[in-house]
N, C-alpha and C positions, 0 to 999 in steps of 0.2 A: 436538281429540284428547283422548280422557279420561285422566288421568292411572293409572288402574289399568282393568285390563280383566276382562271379568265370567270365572267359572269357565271355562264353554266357551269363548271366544277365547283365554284363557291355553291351556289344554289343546291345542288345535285349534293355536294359533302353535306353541308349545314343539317339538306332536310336528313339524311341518313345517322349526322349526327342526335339529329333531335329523338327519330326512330327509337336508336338503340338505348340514348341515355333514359328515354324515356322507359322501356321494357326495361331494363337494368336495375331502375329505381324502384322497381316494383319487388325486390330483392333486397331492399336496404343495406347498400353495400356500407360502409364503414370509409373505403378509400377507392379513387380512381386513380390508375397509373398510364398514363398516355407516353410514349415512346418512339421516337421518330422527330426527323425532319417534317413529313409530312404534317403529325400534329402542332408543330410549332409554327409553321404557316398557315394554317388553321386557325388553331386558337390563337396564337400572338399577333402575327402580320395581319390579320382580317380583323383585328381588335373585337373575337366573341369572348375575348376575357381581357375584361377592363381591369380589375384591379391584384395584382401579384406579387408574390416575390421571386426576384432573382439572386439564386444562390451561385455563382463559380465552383464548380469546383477541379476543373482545370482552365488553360489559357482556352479550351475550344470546346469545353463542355461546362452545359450551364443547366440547373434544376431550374424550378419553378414551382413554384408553393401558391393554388388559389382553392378556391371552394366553385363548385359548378355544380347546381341546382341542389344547392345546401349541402355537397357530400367534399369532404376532405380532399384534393386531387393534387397528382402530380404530376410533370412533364417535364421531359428528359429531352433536348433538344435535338439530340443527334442520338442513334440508335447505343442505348445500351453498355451492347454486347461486343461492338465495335472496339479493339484495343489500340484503333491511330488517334483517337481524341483525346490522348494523353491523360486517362484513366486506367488506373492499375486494379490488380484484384483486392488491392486494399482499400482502396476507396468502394468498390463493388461490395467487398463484403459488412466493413467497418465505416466508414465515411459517410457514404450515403443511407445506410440506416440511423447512423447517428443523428443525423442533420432530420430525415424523418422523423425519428421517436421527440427529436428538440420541438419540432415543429407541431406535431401532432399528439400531445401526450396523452388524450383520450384513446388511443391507439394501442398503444402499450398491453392490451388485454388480449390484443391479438396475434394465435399461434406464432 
């Protein structure tokens, strides 16, 4: 995965992004969960998201706590589901929901 993306992929991602978040919002979602390397060079590395938190929660996986276009969001830097980025099922199950419900506690209402 490259760490920056050439003119036309930024261009090309950006408008697609705008696309979808835009018909998404028209749902009032509650929370965004973005997943991937991909999104983390996206949004991080292209700085479309200026203001964050970064949470660790292993030596090679890191969360990320912002709000994009007023809705709650989250982003997982490296995929998930992946068990080499020193993420166990307890952090999957326990950990990272905790660190959410801390972060988001208007949230809590939901399923």
């Amino acid at each position: 995965m490259p760490n920056k993306l050439s003119t036309s992929q930024l261009d090309y991602l950006r408008s697609r992004l705008t696309s979808n978040l835009n018909f998404i919002t028209a749902f009032k979602p509650k929370l965004f969960i973005f997943n991937g390397g991909i999104w983390y060079v996206l949004l991080m590395k292209h700085d479309l998201v200026k203001e964050y938190q970064k949470v660790p929660v292993s030596k090679s996986f890191n969360m990320y706590f912002f709000e994009i276009q007023g809705i709650a969001s989250i982003l997982f830097d490296k995929f998930f589901s992946r068990h080499f980025w020193g993420i166990t099922d307890y952090d999957r199950k326990v950990t990272i929901s905790r660190l959410t419900r801390t972060k988001y506690k208007n949230l809590q209402s939901i399923g």
